[in-house]
N, C-alpha and C positions, 0 to 999 in steps of 0.2 A: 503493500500500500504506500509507504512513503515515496516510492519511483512515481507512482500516480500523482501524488502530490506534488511532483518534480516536473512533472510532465503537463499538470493542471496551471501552476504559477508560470511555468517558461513563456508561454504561448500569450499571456496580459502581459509578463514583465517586457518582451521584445515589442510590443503593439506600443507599448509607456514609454520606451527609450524612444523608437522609431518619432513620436508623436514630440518628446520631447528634442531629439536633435532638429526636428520640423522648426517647432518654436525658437531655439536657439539659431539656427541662421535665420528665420523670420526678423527676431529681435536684431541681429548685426543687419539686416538691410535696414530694417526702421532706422537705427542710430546712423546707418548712412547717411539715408535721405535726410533724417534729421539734422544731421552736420551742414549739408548741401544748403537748405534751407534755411538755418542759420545763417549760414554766410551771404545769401541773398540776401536777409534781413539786414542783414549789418552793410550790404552793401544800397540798397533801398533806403536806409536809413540816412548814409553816409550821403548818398546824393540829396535824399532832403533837407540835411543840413545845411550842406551846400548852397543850397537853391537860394538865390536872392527873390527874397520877397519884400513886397513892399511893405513899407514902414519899418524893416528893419534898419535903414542907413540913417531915420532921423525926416527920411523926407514923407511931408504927408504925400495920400493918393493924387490932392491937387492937382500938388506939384509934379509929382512923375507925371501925371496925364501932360503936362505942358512940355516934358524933356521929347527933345527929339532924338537922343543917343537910345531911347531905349523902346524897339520895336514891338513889343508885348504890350497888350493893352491891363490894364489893372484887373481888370476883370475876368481874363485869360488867364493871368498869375491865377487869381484865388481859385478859380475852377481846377488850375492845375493841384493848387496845395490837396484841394479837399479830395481830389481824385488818389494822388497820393497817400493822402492822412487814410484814405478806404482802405485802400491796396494794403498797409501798414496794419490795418487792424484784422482786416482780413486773415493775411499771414499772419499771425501772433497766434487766430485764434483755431487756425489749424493746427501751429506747433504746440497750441493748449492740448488739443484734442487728440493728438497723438500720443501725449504723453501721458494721457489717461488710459489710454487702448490697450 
């Protein structure tokens, strides 16, 4: 009887390993992509930082409306910001959601 026993546990414990090595390279792609993704945030980010928008130099909207060095309309910036500021919250709230999964 105990071979029975040997022969009854093999058969779930190889199904558990097989199921866990599954999960273990499942988990190393997530932290891939998750790396991946990171780094677009940080670079998504890096460029909004970047971004000249108005009111950041000091100048009202006024006055940019009246510069002629600068061919964006003010209006164009902030549609771009908030398209941005979407995109940003967007990504974040997938790498939330991953990291619950």
């Amino acid at each position: 009887m105990p071979e029975r026993e040997g022969e009854n546990t093999a058969a779930p414990l190889s199904q558990l390993e097989a199921k866990i090595r599954a999960l273990m390279t499942r988990l190393q792609e997530s932290r891939h992509e998750n790396e991946i993704l990171k780094s677009e945030l940080a670079s998504l980010e890096n460029i909004l930082r970047t971004y000249k928008l108005p009111g950041g130099s000091g100048i009202s909207p006024d006055e940019e409306k009246g510069s002629l060095s600068d061919p964006v309309p003010y209006a164009e910036k902030q549609q771009m910001k908030q398209k941005l500021l979407l995109l940003l919250q967007k990504i974040e709230m997938e790498l939330r959601n991953n990291q619950t999964v």
